[in-house]
C-alpha angles and dihedrals in degrees: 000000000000109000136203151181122215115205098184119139098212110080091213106051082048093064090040086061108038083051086051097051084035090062092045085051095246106139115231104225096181143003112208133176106188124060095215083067088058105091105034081056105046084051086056103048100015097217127205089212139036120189098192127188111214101221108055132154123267122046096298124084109205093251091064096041094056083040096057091052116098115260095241089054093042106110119187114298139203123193124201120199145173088208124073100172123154095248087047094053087042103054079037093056090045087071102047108227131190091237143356120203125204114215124269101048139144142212096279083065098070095040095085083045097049080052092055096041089065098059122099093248093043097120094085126349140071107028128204110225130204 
């Protein structure tokens, strides 16, 4: 079974979400909040996805907590954001993600990732864009 982690800061959004990867069978390994708890966690329950917020609490934003994992434990990611400024898409872009959501944003929306996330080159690539 496919597995991910959800680093999103709004309780809310983060069950949103988990319901969301639950219904399209991908099982939701952990729920963080804070970017600093990331790594620790990807190297404990090795996911195949992450769907990352980008303001998070904590000192680390989630760019720079997917950015700080090493590239052989990086899964797909996906990040979500209320902000699409130029410098956020950018940094966003750097990293070459398999998607990127703007909020708000409903269930139709990770349909086509789910779908992508099931093809064999999902990890980085073509990215599907909201």
């Amino acid at each position: 079974m496919t597995k991910a982690i959800i680093l999103e800061d709004d309780f809310i959004i983060g069950l949103y979400i988990s319901n969301e990867l639950k219904k399209a069978n991908i099982e939701v390994a952990a729920t963080l909040d804070k970017g600093e708890d990331l790594a620790k966690s990807v190297d404990e329950h090795s996911p195949d996805l992450l769907i990352v917020d980008v303001k998070l609490n904590g000192v680390l934003d989630g760019i720079d907590a997917v950015n700080n994992l090493s590239d052989e434990k990086k899964p797909a990611v996906v990040f979500i954001t209320g902000s699409s400024t130029g410098k956020t898409c950018e940094r966003i872009r750097e990293l070459n993600p398999l998607a990127m959501l703007s909020k708000p944003f409903n269930s139709s929306d990770f349909q086509p990732i789910v779908h992508q996330l099931m093809q064999p080159q999902a990890k980085y690539g073509n990215s599907v864009q909201n």
